[in-house]
N, C-alpha and C positions, 0 to 999 in steps of 0.2 A: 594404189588406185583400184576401185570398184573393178572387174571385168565385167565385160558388155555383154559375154555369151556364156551359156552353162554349156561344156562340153562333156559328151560323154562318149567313150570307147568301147569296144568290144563285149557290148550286153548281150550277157547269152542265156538271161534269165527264161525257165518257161522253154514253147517253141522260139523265141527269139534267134536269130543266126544272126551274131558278133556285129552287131548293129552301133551303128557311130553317127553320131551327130551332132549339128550345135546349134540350139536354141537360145533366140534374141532374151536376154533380158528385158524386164520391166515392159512385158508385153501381153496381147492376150493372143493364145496356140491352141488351134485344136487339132485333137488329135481323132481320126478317124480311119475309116476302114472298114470290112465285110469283120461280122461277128466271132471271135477265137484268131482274129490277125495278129493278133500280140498289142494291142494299143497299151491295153488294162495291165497286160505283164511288164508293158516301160515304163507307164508311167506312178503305177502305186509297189507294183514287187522291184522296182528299179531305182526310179527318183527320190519316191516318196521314204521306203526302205533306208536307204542311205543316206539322206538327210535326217532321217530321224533317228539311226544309230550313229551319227557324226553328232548329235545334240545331246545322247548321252555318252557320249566316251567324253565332251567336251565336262560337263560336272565330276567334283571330289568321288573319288574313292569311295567314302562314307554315303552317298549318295546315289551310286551304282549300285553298291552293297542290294539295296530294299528295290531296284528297278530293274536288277539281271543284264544279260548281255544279248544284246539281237544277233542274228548272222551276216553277216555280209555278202547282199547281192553279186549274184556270179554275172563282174563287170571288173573289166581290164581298172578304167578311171573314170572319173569324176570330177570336173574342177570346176569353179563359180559356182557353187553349189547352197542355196539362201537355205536358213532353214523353212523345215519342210511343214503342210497343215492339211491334212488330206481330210476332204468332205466329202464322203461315202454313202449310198442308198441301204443305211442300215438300221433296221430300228430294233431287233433282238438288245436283250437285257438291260432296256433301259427302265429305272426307278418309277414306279407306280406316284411317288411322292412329284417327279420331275412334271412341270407343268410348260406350257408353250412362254409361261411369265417367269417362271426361272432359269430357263433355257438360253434365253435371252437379255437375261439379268433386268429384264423390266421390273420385273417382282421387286429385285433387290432396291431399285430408284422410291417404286412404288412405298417400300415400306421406310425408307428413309422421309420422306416427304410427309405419312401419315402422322410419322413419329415426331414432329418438327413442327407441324403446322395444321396437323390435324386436330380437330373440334370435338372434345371430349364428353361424350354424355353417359349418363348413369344406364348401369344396363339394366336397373331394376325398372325406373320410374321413365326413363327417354329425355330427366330435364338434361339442361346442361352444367356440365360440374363447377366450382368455382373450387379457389383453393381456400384452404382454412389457416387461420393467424394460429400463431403458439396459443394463445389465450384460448381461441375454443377448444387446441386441441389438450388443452390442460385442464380444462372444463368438462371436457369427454371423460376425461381417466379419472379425475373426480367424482361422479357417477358412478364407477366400479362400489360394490356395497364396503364399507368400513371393515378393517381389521385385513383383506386381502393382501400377503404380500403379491409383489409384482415384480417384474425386469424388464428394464427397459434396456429395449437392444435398438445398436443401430443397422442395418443391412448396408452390410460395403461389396458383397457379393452377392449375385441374385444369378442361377443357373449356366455359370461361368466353368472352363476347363480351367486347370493348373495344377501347380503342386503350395505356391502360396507362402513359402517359406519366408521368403524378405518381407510379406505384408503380415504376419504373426511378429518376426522380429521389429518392424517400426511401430508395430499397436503395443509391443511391450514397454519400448523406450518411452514411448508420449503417454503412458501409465496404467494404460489400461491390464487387465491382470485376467481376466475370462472372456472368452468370445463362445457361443453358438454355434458349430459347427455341422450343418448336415439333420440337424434335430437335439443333438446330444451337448451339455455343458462341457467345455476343457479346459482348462488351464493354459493358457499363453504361453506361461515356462515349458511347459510341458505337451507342444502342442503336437498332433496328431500328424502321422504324415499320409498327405492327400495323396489319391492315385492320378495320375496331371490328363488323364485321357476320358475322367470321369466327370459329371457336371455335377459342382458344388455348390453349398449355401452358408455363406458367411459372417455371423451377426456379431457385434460387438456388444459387450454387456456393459452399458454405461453406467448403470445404479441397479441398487436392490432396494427396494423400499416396502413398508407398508402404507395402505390410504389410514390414515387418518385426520383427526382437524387441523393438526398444526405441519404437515407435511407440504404444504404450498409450494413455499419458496422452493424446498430442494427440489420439487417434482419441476417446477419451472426450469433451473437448471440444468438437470438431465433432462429434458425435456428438448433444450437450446442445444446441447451438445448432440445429440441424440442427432436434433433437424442437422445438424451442421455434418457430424461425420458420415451419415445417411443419406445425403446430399435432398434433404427435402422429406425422407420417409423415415418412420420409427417404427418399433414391433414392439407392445405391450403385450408382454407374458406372464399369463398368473400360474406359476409353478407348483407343482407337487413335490415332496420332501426330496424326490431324487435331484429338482434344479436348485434348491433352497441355496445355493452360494458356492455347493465346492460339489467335485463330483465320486465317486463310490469310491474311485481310487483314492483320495485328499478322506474322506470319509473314514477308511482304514489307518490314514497314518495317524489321523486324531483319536485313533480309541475307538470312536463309531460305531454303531453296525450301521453296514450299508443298505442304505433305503432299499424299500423293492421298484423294481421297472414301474414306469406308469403306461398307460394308452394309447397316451397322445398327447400334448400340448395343446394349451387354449389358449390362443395368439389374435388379440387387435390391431391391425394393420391402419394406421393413421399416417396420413399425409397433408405436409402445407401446400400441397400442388393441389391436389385432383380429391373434391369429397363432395357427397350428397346431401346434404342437411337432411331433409326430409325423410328421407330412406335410412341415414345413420351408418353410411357407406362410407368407405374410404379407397381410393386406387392408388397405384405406384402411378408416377410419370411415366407416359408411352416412352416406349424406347423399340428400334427397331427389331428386338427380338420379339416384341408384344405380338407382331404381326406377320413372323413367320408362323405354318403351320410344322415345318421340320423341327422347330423351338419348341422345348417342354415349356416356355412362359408364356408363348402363343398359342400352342395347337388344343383344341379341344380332347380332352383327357376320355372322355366316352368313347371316341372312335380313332384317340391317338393320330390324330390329322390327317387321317384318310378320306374324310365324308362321308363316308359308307361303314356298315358293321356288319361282322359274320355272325349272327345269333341266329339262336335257336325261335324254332317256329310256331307258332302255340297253332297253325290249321294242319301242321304236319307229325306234331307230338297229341295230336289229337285223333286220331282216324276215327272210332267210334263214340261218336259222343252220348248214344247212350250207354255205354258202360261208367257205371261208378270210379270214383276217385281210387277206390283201395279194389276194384276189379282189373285195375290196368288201363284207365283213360288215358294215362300218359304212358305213351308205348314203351320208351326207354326205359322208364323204371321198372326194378324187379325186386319186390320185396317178398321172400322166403328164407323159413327156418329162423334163429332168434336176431339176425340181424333184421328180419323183417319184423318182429315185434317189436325191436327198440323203435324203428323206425317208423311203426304206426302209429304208438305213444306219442311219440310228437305231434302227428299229425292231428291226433284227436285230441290234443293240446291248443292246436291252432283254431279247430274247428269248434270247441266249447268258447274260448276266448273269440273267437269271429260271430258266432251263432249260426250255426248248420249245419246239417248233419250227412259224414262221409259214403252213408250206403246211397245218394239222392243222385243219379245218373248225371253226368255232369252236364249235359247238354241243359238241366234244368236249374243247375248252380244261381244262384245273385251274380252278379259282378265281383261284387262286394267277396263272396268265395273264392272265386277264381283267381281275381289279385292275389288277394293272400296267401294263395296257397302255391302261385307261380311264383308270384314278385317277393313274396317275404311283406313283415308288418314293421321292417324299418329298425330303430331302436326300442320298441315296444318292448317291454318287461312281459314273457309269455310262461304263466305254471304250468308243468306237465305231471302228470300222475303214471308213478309206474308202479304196477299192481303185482306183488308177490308174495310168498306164500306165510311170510312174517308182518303184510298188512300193505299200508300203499304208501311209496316215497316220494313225496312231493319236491322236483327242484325247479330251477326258472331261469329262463335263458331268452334274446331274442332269435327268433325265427327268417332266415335269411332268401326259403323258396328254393321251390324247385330246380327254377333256373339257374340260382345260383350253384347250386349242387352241382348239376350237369358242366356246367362251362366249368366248373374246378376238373371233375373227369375227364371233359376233352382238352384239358389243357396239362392234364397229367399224363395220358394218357399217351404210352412210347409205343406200342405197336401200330404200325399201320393203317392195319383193319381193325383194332379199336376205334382210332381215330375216322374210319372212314364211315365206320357205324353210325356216330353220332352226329357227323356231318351231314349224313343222309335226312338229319331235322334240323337242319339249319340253311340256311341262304340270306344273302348280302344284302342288306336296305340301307336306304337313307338314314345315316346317323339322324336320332332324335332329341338331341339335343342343340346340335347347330346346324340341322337339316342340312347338310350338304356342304356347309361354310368352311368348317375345319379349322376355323380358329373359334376362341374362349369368346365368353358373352362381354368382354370389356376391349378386345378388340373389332369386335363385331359393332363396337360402341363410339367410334371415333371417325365421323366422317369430316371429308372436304367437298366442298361441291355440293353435297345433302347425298352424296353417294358412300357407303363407306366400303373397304378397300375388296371383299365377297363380291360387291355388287359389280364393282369397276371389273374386277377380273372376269367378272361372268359375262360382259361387253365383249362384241367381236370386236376385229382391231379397229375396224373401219369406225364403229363407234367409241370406241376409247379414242382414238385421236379425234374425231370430233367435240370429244367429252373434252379434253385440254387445250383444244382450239379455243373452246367456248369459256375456258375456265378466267375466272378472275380475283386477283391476290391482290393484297392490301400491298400499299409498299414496302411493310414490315415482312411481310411473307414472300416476296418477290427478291428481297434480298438473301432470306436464308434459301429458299427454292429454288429462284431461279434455273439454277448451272442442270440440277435434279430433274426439272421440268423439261428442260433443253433434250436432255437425255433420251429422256420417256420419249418425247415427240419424235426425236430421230430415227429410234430404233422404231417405232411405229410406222413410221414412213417406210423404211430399211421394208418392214415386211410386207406391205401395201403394195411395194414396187415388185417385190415376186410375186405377186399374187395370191399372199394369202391372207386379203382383208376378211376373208369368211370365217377366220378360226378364232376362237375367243381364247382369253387366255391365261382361265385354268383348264383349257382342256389336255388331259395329260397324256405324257410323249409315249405309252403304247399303243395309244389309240391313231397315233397317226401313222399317214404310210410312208414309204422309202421318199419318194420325192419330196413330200412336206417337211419331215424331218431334216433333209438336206439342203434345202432353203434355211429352215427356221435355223440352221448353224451358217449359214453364209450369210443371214443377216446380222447374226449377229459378231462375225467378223470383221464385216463391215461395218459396225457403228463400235466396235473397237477399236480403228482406226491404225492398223500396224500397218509398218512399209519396211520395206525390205524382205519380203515374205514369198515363199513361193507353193500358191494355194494349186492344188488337183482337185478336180471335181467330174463325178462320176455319171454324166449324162442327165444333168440336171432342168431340161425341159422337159422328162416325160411327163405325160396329164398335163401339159399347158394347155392353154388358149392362145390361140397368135400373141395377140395384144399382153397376156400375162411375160409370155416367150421374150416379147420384145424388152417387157420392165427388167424380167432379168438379165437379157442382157446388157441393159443400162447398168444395172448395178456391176455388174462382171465388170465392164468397161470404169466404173466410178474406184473398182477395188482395184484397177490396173494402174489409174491416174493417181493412185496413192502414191506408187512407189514398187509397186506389187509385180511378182511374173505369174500369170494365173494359167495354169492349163486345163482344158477342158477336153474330157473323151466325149466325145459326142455323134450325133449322125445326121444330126440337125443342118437345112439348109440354112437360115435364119443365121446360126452360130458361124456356119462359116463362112457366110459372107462379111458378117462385123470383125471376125477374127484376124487380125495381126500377122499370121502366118498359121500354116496346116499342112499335117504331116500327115502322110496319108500310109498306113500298113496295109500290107500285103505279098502276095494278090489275092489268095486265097487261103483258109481259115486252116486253124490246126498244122500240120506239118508240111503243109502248102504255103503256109502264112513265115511270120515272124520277121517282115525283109521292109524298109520303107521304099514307096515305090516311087512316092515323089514326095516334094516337100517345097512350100513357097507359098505365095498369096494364090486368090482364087483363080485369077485366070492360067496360072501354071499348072495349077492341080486339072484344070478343065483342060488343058493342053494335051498332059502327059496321054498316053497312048498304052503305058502298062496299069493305068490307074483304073478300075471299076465305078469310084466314084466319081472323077472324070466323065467318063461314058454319059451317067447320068445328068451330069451337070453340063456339058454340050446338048442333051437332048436326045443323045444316038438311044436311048434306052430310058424307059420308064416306067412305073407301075398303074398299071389302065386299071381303072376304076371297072368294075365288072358289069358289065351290061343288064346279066339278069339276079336279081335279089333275092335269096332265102327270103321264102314266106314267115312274117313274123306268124309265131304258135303264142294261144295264150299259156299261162305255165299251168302244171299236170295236165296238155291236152294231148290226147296220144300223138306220134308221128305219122305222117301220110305213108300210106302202102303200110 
């Protein structure tokens, strides 16, 4: 049978002196007293402590192993003791990545729902996508110019962890004999072993063919197989000698010489779901990784999902704009002795091929120089001429930019104060490729509502839950939604009722403060819905508004009607008037303190006679609001006298 009370013995954690007591179950207690009473030392160095090292001695062996051993609070005993879930005013080292919508696992509803029933458009043109039949997409590959071999792969993995073992062995049995693994062709017999903590890419090679006139039927074929093992999407690869069918290794045991490495692959991604006519686009089906930004399939690769970039600064690598390009316009650079003559050569490489000439003080450059000679000219084939004493050798390369060169140096870059140098020309802007968004241009490309999922987060709460109040779903979308929508709303409400309709929700978790942070996890405890739980929470009205003060108490009160024992350190009158029972420490703080001095509902505490906070709550004692007021100063205005 359940016990009805937590009892605890001789806590002598802290100032505490051997303090016993028994606390109601399935109740809401607050805990209170003058500042250093010992409250904080019962109830998180005492309860919380012990409950949460009773939760790991309870797990395997193997399982303590990687979690270590906590110590055990200096307390006689413990009995009825739920596990423990302490909600603390802490916001140190939380992820620049953690947003108030993954905190709360809205994010997580959110991006199941876009992925399900969200409205697919092209991220080039805005139309909306339709899926393409095998016919056009066989039609497509037909268009590749004659005589091309090809590989058609199917994608069974897309930026997945594992090691992958039994899915090599069942691709070998149902025949298949090569997969794409990572970029590189293998051998199924002989298949690679994956690192299971890394994110892999896993294509099946369903045919090798070349385009010709009579190659129809089998491309239709592989083609069908391809949609089938791909679940909808294929990868048309047109290979270089190194993926021609077997790999360097298979290459040697036939005699061969083994091809040389190539560049990179040149890969058509076509799908019977999601494709643009018009534009001659093709998307995977949305899946909920499309729409995380912590997803290398979701997050914007410019700024790696952050919104924001550390670059370099072209008005800070600038200071004197009339000095010349090859005077030191750009501060960082330092071209002397023959590394500075290689390094001119190139530049006057860039500047014959651009048309312009590098003695022209920069501030009077084209545009058109400046690009080039910061951003680089892309894949452009650039000749350069190096001039010695046996005539001039012409070679040709493209030209990558300044900037590039720099951020390879600060990213090389192990000391320090190397690094701290080159930071001094750079600061954090708005990614410019998905301003701010942090996810890729084809999830930034599927909205519900005419909103897509950037927009929704950028909504305060108050208008996200209006946003789904107002929202309407076909009954086909209502079926697979529904339970996802329900969710959303709850937890929306959950933070509406503490108070914090004003916060939008990617605004992320360093930027908020100790009391917001500790809501935004009670709420989301509470739309998690545990019972038998015994929540501490660490004076969680400070910065309220009455009326805010009072929602969260409803919720305290809503997490107790679960099932829940909820304690609350607090000082608040509000809290302990709705509170269940209140324990009051004392008398006085530090080694005065550490004793309870009463303990019971409100008019006990307002009884007792050794209570402080008593005093207060009779009346005998109060804090008088001060008669006469500091003069408001405006700020920088000296002080009086």
């Amino acid at each position: 049978m359940e016990p009805r009370t937590i009892t605890i013995k001789g806590a002598r954690e802290h100032n505490l002196k051997n303090v016993s007591l028994k606390l109601p179950r399935n109740r809401l207690i607050c805990f209170t007293g003058v500042s250093g009473s010992g409250k904080s030392s019962f109830a998180f160095d005492t309860l919380f402590a012990e409950g949460q090292r009773r939760y790991l001695a309870s797990l395997s062996s193997y399982a303590r192993q990687f979690l270590g051993q906590l110590a055990r609070p200096d307390v006689d005993q413990i009995t009825g003791l739920s596990p423990a879930i302490s909600i603390q005013q802490k916001t140190g080292g939380w992820n620049p990545r953690s947003t108030v919508g993954t905190i709360t696992q809205i994010h997580d509803y959110l991006r199941v729902i876009f992925a399900r029933i969200g409205r697919q458009h092209c991220s080039g043109c805005d139309r909306p996508i339709s899926a393409q039949t095998r016919e056009q997409i066989v039609a497509r590959i037909l268009e590749i110019p004659s005589e091309t071999q090809l590989l058609i792969l199917a994608p069974v993995v897309r930026g997945q962890k594992g090691e992958y073992r039994d899915l090599f062995e069942d691709l070998l049995r149902q025949g298949y004999a090569r997969a794409r693994v990572d970029g590189d062709i293998v051998a199924l017999a002989d298949a690679p072993a994956l690192a299971r903590n890394i994110r892999h890419n896993i294509e099946i090679v369903v045919d090798r063919l070349k385009i010709s006139p009579t190659v129809r039927p089998r491309l239709a074929e592989a083609v069908e197989n391809a949609l089938k093992l791909g679940k909808g999407t294929l990868v048309v690869h047109m290979p270089s000698a190194r993926a021609e069918g077997f790999s360097p290794r298979e290459a040697s045991k036939r005699g061969a010489e083994p091809p040389a490495p190539t560049e990179g692959p040149n890969d058509l991604l076509l799908s019977s779901h999601f494709a643009c006519a018009p534009c001659d686009l093709s998307f995977e089906p949305p899946s909920p990784q499309l729409f995380s930004f912590n997803s290398p399939t979701g997050m914007c690769w410019t700024c790696q999902g952050m919104g924001e970039t550390f670059d370099f600064d072209v008005d800070r690598l600038v200071s004197d704009p009339r000095k010349s390009f090859l005077r030191g316009a750009i501060d960082p650079m330092r071209m002397r002795g023959r590394v500075g003559r290689w390094r001119r050569h190139i530049f006057e490489g860039v500047a014959r091929h651009v048309g312009f000439d590098l003695k022209t003080p920069w501030g009077k450059l084209p545009a058109k120089a400046k690009r080039a000679l910061l951003h680089g000219l892309g894949d452009t084939h650039v000749t350069y001429q190096w001039r010695w004493s046996g005539g001039i050798w012409r070679h040709g390369a493209p030209f990558s930019g300044v900037l590039a060169d720099l951020r390879e140096k600060h990213q090389k870059a192990k000391s320090p104060m190397v690094r701290s140098y080159y930071e001094k020309y750079m600061r954090r802007a708005c990614c410019s490729d998905c301003n701010g968004a942090r996810l890729n241009a084809q999830a930034r490309a599927v909205r519900i509502g005419g909103a897509n999922i950037n927009e929704l987060s950028a909504k305060s709460i108050t208008e996200a839950a209006a946003f789904f109040d107002r929202l309407k779903l076909s009954p086909i979308q209502r079926v697979i939604a529904d339970e996802a929508v329900k969710e959303i709303r709850g937890r929306l409400a959950f933070l509406a009722d503490v108070g914090l309709g004003y916060l939008t929700l990617d605004r992320t978790a360093p930027t908020l403060s100790g009391g917001e942070s500790q809501r935004i996890r009670l709420a989301g405890q509470i739309g998690a819905g545990l019972a038998g739980v015994l929540y501490i929470l660490d004076e969680p009205s400070i910065g309220l508004h009455a009326v805010d003060n009072e929602r969260l108490l409803d919720s305290l009160c809503r997490l107790r009607d679960l099932g829940n024992t909820v304690i609350v350190v607090e000082h608040d009158e509000q809290t302990m008037r709705r509170a269940d029972q209140i324990v009051d420490f004392g008398p006085g703080p530090g080694v005065r303190g550490g004793r309870v001095v009463a303990q019971g509902d409100l008019q006990t505490i307002a009884r007792s006679k050794r209570s402080i906070t008593g005093r207060y709550l009779r009346g005998d004692e109060r804090i008088e609001i001060p008669k006469k007021r500091r003069p408001v100063r405006k700020r920088n205005s000296p002080r009086p006298g």
